[in-house]
N, C-alpha and C positions, 0 to 999 in steps of 0.2 A: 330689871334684868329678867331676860327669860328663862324659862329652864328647859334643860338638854331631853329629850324625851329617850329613855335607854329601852333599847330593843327586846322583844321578846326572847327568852332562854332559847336555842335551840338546842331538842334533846336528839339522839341516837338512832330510837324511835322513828325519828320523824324525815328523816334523811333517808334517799335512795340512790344507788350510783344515776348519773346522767343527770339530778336536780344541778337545776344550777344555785350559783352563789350571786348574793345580789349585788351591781358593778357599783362602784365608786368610783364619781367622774370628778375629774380634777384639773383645771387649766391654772398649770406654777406661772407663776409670773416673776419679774426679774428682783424682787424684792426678796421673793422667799428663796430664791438660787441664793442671792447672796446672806442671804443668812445663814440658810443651809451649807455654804460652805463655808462661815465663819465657825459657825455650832461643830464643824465634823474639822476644822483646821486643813483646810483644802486650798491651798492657794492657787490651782490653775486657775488661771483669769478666762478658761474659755466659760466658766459659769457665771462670772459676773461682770467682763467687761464686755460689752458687746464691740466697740473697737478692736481690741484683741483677738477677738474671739472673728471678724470678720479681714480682718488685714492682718493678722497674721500666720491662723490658724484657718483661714481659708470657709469658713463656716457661714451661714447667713443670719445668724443670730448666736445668742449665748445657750449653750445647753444645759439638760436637766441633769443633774448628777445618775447614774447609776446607783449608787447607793439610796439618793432619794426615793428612786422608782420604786426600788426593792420594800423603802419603805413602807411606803405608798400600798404596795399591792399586801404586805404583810399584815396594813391596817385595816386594810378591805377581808382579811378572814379573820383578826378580831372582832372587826365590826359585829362579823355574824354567827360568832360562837359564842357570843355572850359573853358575861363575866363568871359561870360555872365551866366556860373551854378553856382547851389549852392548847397551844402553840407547840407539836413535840415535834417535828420535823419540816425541814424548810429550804428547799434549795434552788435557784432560778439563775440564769445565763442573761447578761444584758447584753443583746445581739442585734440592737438600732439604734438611732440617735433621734430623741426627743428635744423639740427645741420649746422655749419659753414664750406662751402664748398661746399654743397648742391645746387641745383637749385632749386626754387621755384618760384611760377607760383601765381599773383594776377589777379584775375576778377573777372564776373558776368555776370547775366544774365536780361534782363527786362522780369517783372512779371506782370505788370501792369501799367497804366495812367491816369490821370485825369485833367480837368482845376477845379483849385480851386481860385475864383476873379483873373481871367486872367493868371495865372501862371499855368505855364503847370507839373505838379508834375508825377514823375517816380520813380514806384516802383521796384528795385531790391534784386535779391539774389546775395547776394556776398560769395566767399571763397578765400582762400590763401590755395596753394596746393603745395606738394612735390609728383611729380610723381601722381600717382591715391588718395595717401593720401590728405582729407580734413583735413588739420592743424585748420584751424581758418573760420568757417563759417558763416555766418552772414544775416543783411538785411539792408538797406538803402534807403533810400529815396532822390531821389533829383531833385530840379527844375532848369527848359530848359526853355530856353527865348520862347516864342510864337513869329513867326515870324507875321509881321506884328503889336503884339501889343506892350505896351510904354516901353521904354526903359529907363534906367537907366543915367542919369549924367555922363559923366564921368570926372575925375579928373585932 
């Protein structure tokens, strides 16, 4: 078994509005829809049956949940806050249809920074994208350890 190589800390410091965030590409395939809407108890069948989902529902394939996407792009700013970040605000619109099969692309951008009582808060934009399509666009907020200041416990 190999092991997971985990990413460098990124601190406060080190961020400037306009960097970007690095994308996480993803192509769902009809296995993990159906999971993914077993695990969230989603019984539209436009995610997991593709008959359904084409003769009924008028579609050309089975689609990617919305809620997955959100996932998807929410794992893509863990990815790169580390495990000293944190997740404080988070809101995004799924405004296209992703179908299964497809590559899709989560990121973002820094907009903005602040220290607020020593935590270093970062503002981004975020989307999840098919090709030049904005599927799920959004904005977030998340805080980066300040180097030098106190640190957390750990467990």
């Amino acid at each position: 078994m190999g092991f997971v190589k985990v990413p460098a800390q990124v601190f406060f410091e080190d961020v400037e509005p306009g960097d970007a965030l690095p994308t996480l590409t993803v192509t769902v395939d009809e296995r993990q829809l159906f999971f993914f809407s077993a695990a969230t108890y989603n019984g539209h069948r436009i995610h997991y049956d593709k008959d359904w989902a084409r003769t009924v529902e008028g579609y050309d394939e089975v689609i990617v949940q919305g809620p997955l996407q959100a996932a998807l792009l929410a794992r893509a700013i863990t990815d790169w806050i580390g495990g000293r970040g944190r997740l404080v605000e988070y809101a995004v619109q799924n405004r296209a249809v992703a179908f299964a099969g497809q590559q899709l692309s989560f990121g973002g951008s820094v907009t903005g920074k602040r220290l607020a009582d020593n935590t270093g808060l970062v503002d981004l934009d975020i989307a999840g994208r098919r090709d030049d399509t904005v599927l799920m666009p959004g904005t977030a907020t998340v805080a980066l350890p300040v180097r030098g200041g106190p640190r957390k416990e750990e467990s």
